[in-house]
VMD Tcl script that draws the C-alpha trace (Angstrom):
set ca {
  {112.09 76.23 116.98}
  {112.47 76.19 113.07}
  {109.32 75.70 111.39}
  {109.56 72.94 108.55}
  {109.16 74.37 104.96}
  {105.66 73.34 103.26}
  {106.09 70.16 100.65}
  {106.52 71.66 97.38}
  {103.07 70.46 95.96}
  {101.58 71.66 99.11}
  {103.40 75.41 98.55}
  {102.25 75.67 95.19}
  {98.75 74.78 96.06}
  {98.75 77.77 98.63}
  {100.57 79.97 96.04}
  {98.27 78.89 93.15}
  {95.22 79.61 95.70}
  {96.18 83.14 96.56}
  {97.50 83.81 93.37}
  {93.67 83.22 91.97}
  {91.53 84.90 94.52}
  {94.02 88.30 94.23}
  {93.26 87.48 90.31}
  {89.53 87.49 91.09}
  {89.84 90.58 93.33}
  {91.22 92.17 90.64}
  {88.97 91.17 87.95}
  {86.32 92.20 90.08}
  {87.21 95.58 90.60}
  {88.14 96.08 87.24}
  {84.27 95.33 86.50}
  {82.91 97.31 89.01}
  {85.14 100.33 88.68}
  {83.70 100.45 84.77}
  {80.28 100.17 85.75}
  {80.73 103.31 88.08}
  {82.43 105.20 85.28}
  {79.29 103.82 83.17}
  {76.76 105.05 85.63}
  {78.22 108.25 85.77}
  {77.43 109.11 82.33}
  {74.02 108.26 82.90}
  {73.72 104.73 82.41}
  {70.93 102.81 84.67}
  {71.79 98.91 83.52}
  {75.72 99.59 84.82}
  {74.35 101.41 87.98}
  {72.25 98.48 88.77}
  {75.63 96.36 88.07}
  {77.33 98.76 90.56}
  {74.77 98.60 92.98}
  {74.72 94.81 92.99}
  {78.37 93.79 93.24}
  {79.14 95.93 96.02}
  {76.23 96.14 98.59}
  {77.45 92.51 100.13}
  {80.88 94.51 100.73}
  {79.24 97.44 101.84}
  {76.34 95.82 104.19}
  {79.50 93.48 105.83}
  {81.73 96.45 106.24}
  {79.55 99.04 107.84}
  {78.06 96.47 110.34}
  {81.43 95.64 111.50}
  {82.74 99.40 111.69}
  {79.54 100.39 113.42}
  {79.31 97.49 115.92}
  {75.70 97.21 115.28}
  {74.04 94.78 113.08}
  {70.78 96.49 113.22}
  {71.79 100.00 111.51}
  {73.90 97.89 108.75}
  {70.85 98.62 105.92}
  {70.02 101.95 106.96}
  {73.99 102.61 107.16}
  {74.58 100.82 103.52}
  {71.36 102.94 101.65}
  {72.84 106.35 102.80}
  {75.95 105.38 101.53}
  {74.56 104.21 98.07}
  {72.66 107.80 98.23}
  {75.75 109.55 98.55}
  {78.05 107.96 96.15}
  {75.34 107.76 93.74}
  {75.36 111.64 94.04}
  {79.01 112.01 93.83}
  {79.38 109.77 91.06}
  {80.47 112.63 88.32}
  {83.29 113.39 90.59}
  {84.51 109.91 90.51}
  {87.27 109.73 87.67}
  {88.60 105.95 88.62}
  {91.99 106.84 89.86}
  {91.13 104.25 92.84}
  {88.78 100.60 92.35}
  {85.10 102.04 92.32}
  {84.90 99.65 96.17}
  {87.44 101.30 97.53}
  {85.76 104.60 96.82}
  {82.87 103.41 98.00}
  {83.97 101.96 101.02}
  {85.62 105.43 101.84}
  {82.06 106.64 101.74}
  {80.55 104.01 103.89}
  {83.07 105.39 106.05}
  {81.75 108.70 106.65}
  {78.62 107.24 107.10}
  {79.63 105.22 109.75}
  {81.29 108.45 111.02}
  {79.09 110.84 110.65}
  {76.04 108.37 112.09}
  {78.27 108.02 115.86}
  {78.39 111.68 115.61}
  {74.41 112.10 115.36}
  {73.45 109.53 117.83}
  {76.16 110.68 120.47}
  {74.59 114.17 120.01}
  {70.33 113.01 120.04}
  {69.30 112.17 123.23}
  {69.43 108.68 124.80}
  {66.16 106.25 123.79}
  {67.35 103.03 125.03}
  {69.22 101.45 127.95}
  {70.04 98.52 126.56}
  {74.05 98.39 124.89}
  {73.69 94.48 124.36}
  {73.24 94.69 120.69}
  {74.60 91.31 119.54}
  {71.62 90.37 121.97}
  {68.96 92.25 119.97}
  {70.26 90.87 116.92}
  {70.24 87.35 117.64}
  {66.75 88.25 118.91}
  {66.02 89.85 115.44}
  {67.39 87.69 113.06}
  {66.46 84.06 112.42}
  {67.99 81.50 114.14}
  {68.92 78.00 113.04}
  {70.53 79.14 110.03}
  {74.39 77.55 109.21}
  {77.11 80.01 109.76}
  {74.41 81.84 112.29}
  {76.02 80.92 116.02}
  {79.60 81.66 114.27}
  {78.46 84.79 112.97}
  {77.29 86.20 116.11}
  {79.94 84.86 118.20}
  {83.08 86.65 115.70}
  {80.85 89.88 115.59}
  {81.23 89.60 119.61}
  {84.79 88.98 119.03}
  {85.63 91.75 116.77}
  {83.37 94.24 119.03}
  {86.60 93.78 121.85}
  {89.08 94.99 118.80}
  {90.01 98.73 119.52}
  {88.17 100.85 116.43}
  {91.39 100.80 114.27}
  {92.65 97.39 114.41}
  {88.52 96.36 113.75}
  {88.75 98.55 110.74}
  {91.51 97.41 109.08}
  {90.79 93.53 110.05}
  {87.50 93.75 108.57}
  {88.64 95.76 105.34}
  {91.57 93.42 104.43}
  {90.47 90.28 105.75}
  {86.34 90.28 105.41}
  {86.01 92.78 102.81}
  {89.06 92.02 100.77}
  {90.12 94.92 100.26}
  {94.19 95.16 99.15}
  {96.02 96.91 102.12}
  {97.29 99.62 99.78}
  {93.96 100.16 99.09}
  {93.13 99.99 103.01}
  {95.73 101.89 103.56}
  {94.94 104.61 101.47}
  {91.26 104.68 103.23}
  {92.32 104.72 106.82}
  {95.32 107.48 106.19}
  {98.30 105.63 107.27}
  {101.21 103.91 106.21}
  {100.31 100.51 104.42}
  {102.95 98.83 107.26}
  {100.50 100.55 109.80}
  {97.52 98.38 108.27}
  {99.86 95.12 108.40}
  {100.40 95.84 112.03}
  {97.07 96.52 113.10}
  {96.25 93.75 110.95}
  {98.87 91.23 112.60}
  {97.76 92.53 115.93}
  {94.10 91.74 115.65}
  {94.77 88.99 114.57}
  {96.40 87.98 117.56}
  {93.94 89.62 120.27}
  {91.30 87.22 118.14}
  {93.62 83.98 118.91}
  {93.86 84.90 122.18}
  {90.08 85.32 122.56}
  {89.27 82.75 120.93}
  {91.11 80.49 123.13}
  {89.73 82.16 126.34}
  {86.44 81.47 124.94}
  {87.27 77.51 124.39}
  {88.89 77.10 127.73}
  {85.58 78.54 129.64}
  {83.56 76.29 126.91}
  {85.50 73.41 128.22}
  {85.17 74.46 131.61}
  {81.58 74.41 131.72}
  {81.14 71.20 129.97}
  {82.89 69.36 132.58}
  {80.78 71.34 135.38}
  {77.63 70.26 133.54}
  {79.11 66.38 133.41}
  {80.16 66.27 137.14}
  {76.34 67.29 138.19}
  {75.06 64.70 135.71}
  {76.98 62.16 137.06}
  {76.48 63.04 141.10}
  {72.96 63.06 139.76}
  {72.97 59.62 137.79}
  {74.90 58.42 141.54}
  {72.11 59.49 143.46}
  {69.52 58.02 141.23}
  {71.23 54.85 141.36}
  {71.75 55.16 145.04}
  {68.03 55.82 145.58}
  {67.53 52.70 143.44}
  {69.23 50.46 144.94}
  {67.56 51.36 148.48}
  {63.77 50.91 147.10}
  {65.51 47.35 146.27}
  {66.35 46.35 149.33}
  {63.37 48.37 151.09}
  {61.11 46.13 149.45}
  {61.82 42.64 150.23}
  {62.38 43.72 153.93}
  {58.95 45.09 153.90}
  {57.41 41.69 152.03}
  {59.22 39.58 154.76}
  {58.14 42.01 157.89}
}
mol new
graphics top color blue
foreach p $ca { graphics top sphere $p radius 0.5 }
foreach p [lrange $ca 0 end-1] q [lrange $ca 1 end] { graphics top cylinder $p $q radius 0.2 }
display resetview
């Protein structure tokens, strides 16, 4: 089948909309990147700056690469500690996030390596389940939330990691690329393929959904049957019993 071409107005709209966010991207890391070359001289109003812009990016990222909500702060200040004490070797060859992100990544890294090697203190591996215990509920955005970090937990490691960099984060896939040491074709793949695997779950997740609506519907109306049934026989009971 041969897909119909987009109106023209319609086109530009889409072209006009990604040509402003990668502006924005840009713009952004232009900022950020000269408020880390700031701090590095010693400057504490453009480390505040630095700080600020990027610990959304960082909190989102190492949640999603760690696969657990509940570490995301501790997992975000370590990696603030650390860049902040690398920051004279950074010389702004790459955007200040994607340096940092490359960071949060060895914190991620390094914080598997030290729980897989301390000894065991819980039993429990439901984590989305202690996080939607934890955090409040009722919020907007907080069932979808919960329900895409359960769908990006089935992503194998890599394809997670370059989803969440590219398409969460924002990162450019050069950039991701460069992070994850591979090809940037490699990132489009994994990318494209994660992509899919979400589709797929997604729809598996509807289908059951849908499923067990129309369970719930049969027993309410057996149920609404039976109360009518009974009804009806208390009706007729009743005048028999008058007349007797």
């Amino acid at each position: 089948m041969i897909t119909p071409a987009l109106p023209s107005s319609r086109a530009t709209r889409v072209s006009r909309t990604k040509a402003d966010n990668t502006s924005k991207t840009a713009s952004c890391d232009e900022s950020t990147t000269a408020w880390a070359l700031a701090a590095r001289g010693g400057d504490p109003d453009a480390t505040d700056r630095f700080v600020r812009s990027l610990h959304r990016d960082v909190v989102r990222y190492v949640a999603h690469l760690s696969a657990d909500p509940q570490a995301a702060d501790d997992l975000a200040q370590d990696t603030f500690l650390r860049a902040l004490g690398s920051l004279h070797r950074f010389e702004g060859r790459s955007s200040a996030r994607a340096w940092l992100l490359s960071i949060a990544r060895r914190a991620v890294i390094d914080s598997h390596r030290y729980a897989a090697a301390r000894p065991r203190l819980s039993d429990s591996d439901d984590w989305t389940l202690m996080a939607e215990r934890a955090q409040p509920i009722g919020l907007p955005g907080f069932d979808d939330g919960i329900a895409l970090l359960d769908l990006l937990d089935a992503l194998p490691d890599e394809r997670r990691e370059a989803f969440v960099l590219t398409q969460l984060v924002g990162l450019p896939y050069a950039e991701a690329a460069e992070m994850s040491d591979c090809p940037v074709g490699t990132v489009r793949s994994r990318v494209a393929r994660a992509r899919a695997t979400l589709v797929e779950l997604l729809t598996e997740a509807e289908a059951e959904a849908e499923a067990e609506a129309e369970v719930a519907t049969d027993a309410v109306d057996v149920a609404v049957t039976v109360a009518v049934a009974e009804t009806a026989a208390v009706a007729v009971a009743e005048p028999a019993a008058v007349a007797a």
